[in-house]
Phi, psi and omega in degrees: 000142182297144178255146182254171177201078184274142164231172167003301157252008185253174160205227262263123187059031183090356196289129168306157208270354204270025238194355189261342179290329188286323170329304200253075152248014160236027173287326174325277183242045131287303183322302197106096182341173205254150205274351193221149139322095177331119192297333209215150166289137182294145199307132198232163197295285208333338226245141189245127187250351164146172170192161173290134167342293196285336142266349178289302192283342188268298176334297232262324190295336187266309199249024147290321178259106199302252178021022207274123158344278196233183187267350183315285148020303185278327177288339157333292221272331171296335180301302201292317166290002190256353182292329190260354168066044203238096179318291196296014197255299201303357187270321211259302206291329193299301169313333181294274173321310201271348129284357173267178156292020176263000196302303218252321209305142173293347174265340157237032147273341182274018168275332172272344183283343179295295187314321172331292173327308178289323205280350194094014166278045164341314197281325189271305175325318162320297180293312176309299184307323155300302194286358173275162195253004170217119185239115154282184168269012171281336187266357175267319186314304156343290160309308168308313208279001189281315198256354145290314172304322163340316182091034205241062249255321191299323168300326154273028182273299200307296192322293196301323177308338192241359167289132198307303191231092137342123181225192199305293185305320184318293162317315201281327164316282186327288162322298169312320198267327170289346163284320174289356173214049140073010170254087202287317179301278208288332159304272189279045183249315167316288213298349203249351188285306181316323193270327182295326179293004194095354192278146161273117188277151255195155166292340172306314184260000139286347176277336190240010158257355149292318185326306182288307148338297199292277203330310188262023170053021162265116186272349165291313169289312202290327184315312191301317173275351159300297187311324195284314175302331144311317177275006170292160166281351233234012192275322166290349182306155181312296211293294162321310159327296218269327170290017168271329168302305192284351207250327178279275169323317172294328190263329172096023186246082213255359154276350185260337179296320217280332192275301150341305176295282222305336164261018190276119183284010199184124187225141182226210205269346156315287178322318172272327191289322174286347179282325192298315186301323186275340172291337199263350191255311195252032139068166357298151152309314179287358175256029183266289187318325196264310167314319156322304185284324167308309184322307170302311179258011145313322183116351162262152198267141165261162192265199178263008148298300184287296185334300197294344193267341174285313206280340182310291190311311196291334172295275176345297163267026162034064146248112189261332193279301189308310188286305210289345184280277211303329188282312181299319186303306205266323166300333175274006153260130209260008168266353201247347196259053163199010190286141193260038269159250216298297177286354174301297182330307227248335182286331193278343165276340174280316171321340195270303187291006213027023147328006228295311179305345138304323140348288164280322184294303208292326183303300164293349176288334191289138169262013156211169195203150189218201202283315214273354163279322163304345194253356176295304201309324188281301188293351213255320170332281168331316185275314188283294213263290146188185197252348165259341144308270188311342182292323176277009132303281209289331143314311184280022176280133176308302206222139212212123178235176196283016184248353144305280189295350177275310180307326212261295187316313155330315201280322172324302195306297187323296160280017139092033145315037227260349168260001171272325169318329225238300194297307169308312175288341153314313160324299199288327172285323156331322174271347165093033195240150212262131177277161189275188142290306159002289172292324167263002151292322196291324197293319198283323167308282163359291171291338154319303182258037150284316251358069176256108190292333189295337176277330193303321192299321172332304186283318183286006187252312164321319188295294212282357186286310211259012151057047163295105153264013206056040176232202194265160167156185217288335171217106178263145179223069190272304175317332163286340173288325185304312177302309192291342167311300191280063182204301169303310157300315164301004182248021194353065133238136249237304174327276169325316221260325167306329196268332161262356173263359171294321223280326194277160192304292191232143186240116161249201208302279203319315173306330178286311124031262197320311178278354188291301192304326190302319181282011159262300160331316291185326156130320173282072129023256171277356149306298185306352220253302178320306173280000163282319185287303188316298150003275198299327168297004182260017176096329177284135165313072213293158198217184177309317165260011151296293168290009141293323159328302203292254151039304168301301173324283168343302193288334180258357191259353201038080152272099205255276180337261190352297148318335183268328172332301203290348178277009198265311187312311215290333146264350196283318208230001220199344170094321148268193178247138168286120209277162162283346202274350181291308193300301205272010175261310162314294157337331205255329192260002171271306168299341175262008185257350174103331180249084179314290171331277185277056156240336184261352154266034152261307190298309210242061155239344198266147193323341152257193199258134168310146187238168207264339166316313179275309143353290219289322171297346149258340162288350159289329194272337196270330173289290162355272160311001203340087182279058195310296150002275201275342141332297189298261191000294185274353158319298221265342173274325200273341159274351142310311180298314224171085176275349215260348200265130215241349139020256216255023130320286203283348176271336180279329176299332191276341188267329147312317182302317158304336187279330188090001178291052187284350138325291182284017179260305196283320184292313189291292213296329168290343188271304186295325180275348195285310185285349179083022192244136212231089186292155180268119155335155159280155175228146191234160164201170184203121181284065184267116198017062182069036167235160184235115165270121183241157202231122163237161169304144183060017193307107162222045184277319182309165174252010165229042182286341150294350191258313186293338191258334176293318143331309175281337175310301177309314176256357155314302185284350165302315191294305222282326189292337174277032169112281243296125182251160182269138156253109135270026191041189203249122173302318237251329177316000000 
C-alpha cells in the first residue's frame, strides 16, 4: 500500500489542501464504480416513499415548520430510522431534507451516509458522499466505516488514501474493519502505520489489533501490544483484559492468558467465559471445571457461552457426573434450555460419555437441529453402538458437511474397518466435498494399518494435490505429515517416510516420534538412534514415546551398554517418569542380548506390578535362548496373571519341543485341554493384485480352496521327493 507523506499545510502527496478540492472528480475512477446496480433512484424533493403513521405525522410536523433552528429535528427522525433499520424511511427523510435548508449542511448529511450504512444501502450512501460539495473529516470517517463494515475493504483502502487529514478514528476503521472480516496481516499493518504516524492508540484500536493476533496466532506481535498497552490509560478497562485473555488463549500460551486475568483489577462476565474457554481448548480441562466453580461463587450468573464451553470441558474428560450437574443447571433456565449452542454441547457430550440413549433423548427433544448435532449423533452411534447404526443416521441427514464424512470415516477407522474407511472416502469425492486434514488423517491411519503401500502413495499424491505443507497456525495440519510418516513406516517403507518428514515445513514432538519409532521398528537401529541425537539438538523435547522409540532401537540394533544408559537417562537426564512400557522395552532388549537373569531382577525391581506383557516377553526371550528353568519359573508368573491365556502354554510346549522332552510337551498340552484354554490359529495373508487373502490354519472358507489345498499336496511330495524327513523326534525321550 502507498505510505502518504503529509505535513501542516500540505494534504494528499504534498498537494495543498485548498488545491484538494478540485481533484476530486477523480475520486470516481481511482475508486471505482460502484460493484451493483443502485436499488432505488437517488432521493428527489418530489417524490414521497411511505413512512409509519407516527413518523409520517413528526415528518410532516418538521418540514412545515419553515423556522427550524438547526437540523436536530432530522437527526431524530434518522435515529427512528436506524432503529428500524428501514431504507425506504430512511429514504423519505432525505427527500424531506433536500427540501429545507439543510439540504448542504454537513452534519446531516454525513449522518445519512452513517443510517445509509447502517440500513445496508451501501449505494445511497455511496452517491451522497460524491454529490456533496463540502466534505469534513467526519464525512470521509462516515464513509470508511460504511464500506469497511460493508466488507468493501479495497474501496477503503482507496477512500482512505484520498482522505486529507486521518485522523485516531479513520485509522481505528481501517484497523477494525479489516480484523472484522478476517484480514488479520493488514489490520495489523494499519495498526504499526498509526503508530509510526504519532496517533495516540484507544481500546478500539487495541481490541481489533489483539483480534488480529488471536486470528493468525501471532504471539510475538500480540506480545508487543501487550507491552505497549501497559503504559495506555486503557491498561485497566475490562475489556483489554479479557481480549489479552481471548489473544494469549488463541496463541495456545494459556499461563500467560491465566496471568492476565489474575491481574485483571475488574472482572465482568466475558473475562470468565475466555478464561474458561482457553482452559477447554488448549487443556487441562479440568482446570475449566475449577474456573467455573470461581465464577459461581463470585456470584455471576451464567450464560450460554459458559455452559457450553463447560459441558465442551466435560466431553473432553468423559465427566459424565460433572455434565449431567451442569445439564440439571441448564433444565431449570427456561432461556438457556433450547438454546442450540448449549444443546449441540450437551448430545456431543452425552456422546462422548457413551451415553448414546441420553443423547438421543436431548437430541429429539431439540426444536431446531443442524449438521452439527447430527454428526455428534454419527460419532457417538460409532463408538457406542456400531458404525452400521451411524451409517444409517448419517444416510437420513438432512444436510451433510465435510465434518459429517469425516466423523463416519473415523468411526469405520476407529473399529478396524479400515477398507470401508477408504471405500467413504472415495464417496466424498465423488459428492464433490472438499476433505479437511482432518480427513486425511483418518485416510492415511486406514492405509497404515492395511499397511497397503499402494494405497498409502494414492492418499499422499491427494495430500499434496490438496497444497498441504505441514506447518502450524489457526488449522495447523502438521499431523498430516505425521500421519503420512506413520502410514509409510507401517507400509515399511522407511525411505519415503524419511523423505517426508525432511520435507515438512514445521516439526513437532509426534514428527520426531513417528520417524525414531518407525526405524527402530522397521530394523534401522542406529538410524534411529541418529536421529534422536538430531532431536535433541534441534531444541526439541524427548517424551515418554520417544524413549521407548530410543529403547527399541537399542533392543534390534543390540546395543546393550547403550541401552542401559539411555534407560537410565529417561529420569535422569530427561526429566521423565519411567513407565512399564520403558521396563518392558528393557526387559526386551536384555532377553534378546541373552541376559536373562538381569531382565528378571529388572522385572521384579520394578515399581509397579509386572503385566503379563513383560513377563510373556522374557519367557520369549528364554525360549530363544533355551533356558527351560527360567522358562518354567516365568511360565508359571504369567498364569498367575491370565491363567486363561494360552501365551505361555504354547511357548513353554516349544521349548519342550526343542528340548526334545516330548513327555512334557504332551503334559502342557493335556493341561490346556483340561482347562479349557484354547490356542487362537495362526493367520496368514497375501496381497494378489490389490485384493488381500487371508488364510487360518484348516481354512476352507476360500472360494478357491481346492486349488490352494491341491497346490499343498503338490508341494508336500515334492519337499518329501527332495529328502526333506519332518523331525519328530523320539516320543519315548
Amino acid at each position: 500500500m502507498k505510505t502518504y507523506k503529509r505535513n501542516s499545510n500540505k494534504g494528499l502527496n504534498g498537494c495543498p489542501m485548498s488545491t484538494l478540492t478540485p481533484h476530486l472528480s477523480t475520486f470516481k475512477v481511482r475508486w471505482g464504480e460502484p460493484k451493483k446496480p443502485i436499488v432505488a433512484p437517488f432521493p428527489s424533493p418530489g417524490r414521497d416513499y411511505g413512512m409509519g403513521k407516527h413518523g409520517l405525522l413528526e415528518l410532516k410536523q418538521v418540514t412545515g415548520d419553515l423556522s427550524l433552528p438547526n437540523s436536530s429535528p432530522f437527526a431524530r427522525l434518522l435515529d427512528s430510522c436506524l432503529v428500524s433499520k428501514s431504507a425506504p424511511d430512511t429514504r423519505r427523510v432525505h427527500a424531506r431534507i433536500i427540501k429545507s435548508q439543510f439540504s448542504t449542511e454537513i452534519f446531516i448529511q454525513n449522518r445519512l451516509i452513517d443510517v445509509y450504512g447502517k440500513c445496508g444501502c451501501l449505494d445511497d450512501a455511496r452517491q451522497l458522499f460524491e454529490k456533496m460539495p463540502e466534505k469534513n473529516t467526519f464525512t470521509w470517517n462516515s464513509i470508511i466505516t460504511v464500506l469497511t463494515k460493508s466488507g468493501f475493504l479495497e474501496e477503503a483502502e482507496q477512500v482512505f488514501g484520498l482522505m486529507p487529514v486521518p485522523d485516531q478514528c479513520s485509522w481505528n476503521s481501517m484497523v477494525s474493519g479489516f480484523a472484522q472480516h478476517d484480514r488479520f496481516k493488514v489490520s495489523l499493518e494499519y495498526f504499526v502505520k498509526m503508530h509510526e504516524e504519532d496517533f495516540v492508540f484507544n481500546e478500539y484500536s487495541y481490541g481489533s489489533a489483539l483480534s488480529a493476533c488471536a486470528g493468525i496466532r501471532n504471539v510475538e506481535m500480540g506480545i508487543q501490544i501487550h507491552a505497549n498497552l501497559v503504559k495506555s490509560p486503557s491498561s485497566l478497562d475490562v475489556y483489554m483484559g479479557s481480549a489479552l485473555v481471548d489473544m494469549y488463549s488463541k496463541c495456545g500460551h494459556v499461563a500467560s492468558a491465566q496471568r492476565v486475568f489474575d491481574g485483571m483489577s475488574d472482572r465482568n462476565l466475558v473475562s470468565w467465559n475466555t478464561l474458561i474457554s482457553c482452559y477447554e481448548q488448549n487443556g487441562p480441562a479440568t482446570v475449566a471445571l475449577y474456573v467455573f466453580r470461581g465464577m459461581m461463587d463470585g456470584g455471576l450468573e451464567a450464560d450460554e457461552v459458559t455452559l457450553a464451553s463447560v459441558v465442551s470441558a466435560c466431553a473432553s474428560l468423559y465427566a459424565i457426573k460433572e455434565g449431567r450437574e451442569i445439564h440439571t443447571r441448564i433444565v431449570k433456565c427456561d432461556k438457556l434450555r433450547d438454546d442450540i449452542v448449549i444443546c449441540n454441547a450437551l448430545v456431543d457430550m452425552y456422546a462422548k460419555c457413551s451415553k448414546i440413549n441420553e443423547a438421543r433423548w436431548i437430541f429429539d427433544r431439540m426444536p431446531i437441529r443442524n449438521v452439527v448435532s447430527e454428526t455428534s449423533m454419527v460419532s457417538g452411534y460409532a463408538k457406542v453402538v456400531s458404525v452400521k447404526a451411524a451409517r444409517l443416521f448419517f444416510i437420513g441427514m438432512m444436510e451433510k458437511n465435510v465434518v459429517s464424512w469425516n466423523a463416519l470415516i473415523a468411526g469405520y477407522a476407529q473399529n478396524g474397518d479400515n477398507e470401508e474407511a477408504l471405500r467413504l472416502f472415495r464417496l466424498l469425492k465423488r459428492d464433490s466435498v472438499w476433505p479437511t486434514h482432518f480427513t486425511f488423517g483418518n485416510l492415511l491411519s486406514a492405509c497404515g494399518n492395511l499397511a497397503d503401500l499402494k494405497l498409502g502413495r494414492q492418499a499422499h499424491t491427494h495430500v499434496l494435490k490438496h497444497g498441504f505443507r505441514f506447518q502450524s497456525g489457526p488449522e495447523s495440519d502438521i499431523f498430516v505429515g505425521n500421519s503420512l510418516i506413520d502410514m509409510y513406516m507401517k507400509c515399511g517403507s522407511v525411505e519415503d517416510g524419511r523423505q517426508v518428514f525432511r520435507n515438512m515445513a514445521e516439526k513437532d514432538s509426534v514428527s520426531w516420534n513417528a520417524t525414531i519409532v518407525g526405524h527402530a521398528q522397521n530394523g534401522h537401529g542406529t538410524e534411529a538412534l541418529r536421529m534422536f541425537r538430531e532431536m535433541l539438538v534441534s531444541g526439541e523435547k524427548p517424551d515418554h514415546i520417544t524413549m521407548i522409540g530410543v529403547l527399541c532401537a537399542c533392543s534390534h540394533a543390540g546395543l546393550v551398554d547403550e541401552g542401559r544408559q539411555y534407560f537410565l537417562s529417561i529420569s535422569e537426564e530427561h526429566g521423565l517418569e519411567t513407565l512399564k512400557d520403558h521396563f518392558t522395552c528393557m526387559v526386551d532388549l536384555l532377553g534378546r542380548a541373552g541376559c536373562l537373569n538381569e531382565a528378571k531382577n529388572l522385572i521384579e525391581s520394578m515399581p509397579m506390578q509386572p503385566d503379563a506383557v513383560v513377563w510373556g516377553s522374557l519367557l520369549g526371550a528364554c525360549k530363544v535362548h533355551g533356558d527351560i528353568e527360567l522358562g518354567k519359573f516365568v511360565a508359571e508368573k504369567l498364569l498367575e496373571i491370565d491363567p486363561t491365556n494360552s501365551g505361555p502354554y504354547v511357548l513353554l510346549s516349544n521349548m519342550y519341543a526343542e528340548l526334545g522332552k516330548w513327555r512334557d510337551v504332551t503334559r502342557i498340552r493335556k493341561l490346556m485341554r483340561q482347562r479349557g484354554i484354547i490356542k487362537q490359529p495362526g493367520c496368514s495373508w497375501i496381497e494378489i493384485q490389490s485384493q488381500v487373502h487371508v488364510f487360518m490354519v484348516k481354512d476352507k472358507r476360500h472360494s478357491r480352496k481346492k486349488e490352494i489345498y491341491l497346490l499343498l499336496r503338490t508341494l508336500a511330495k515334492l519337499m518329501k521327493l527332495s529328502g526333506y524327513v519332518p523331525d519328530t523326534g523320539d516320543l519315548e525321550a
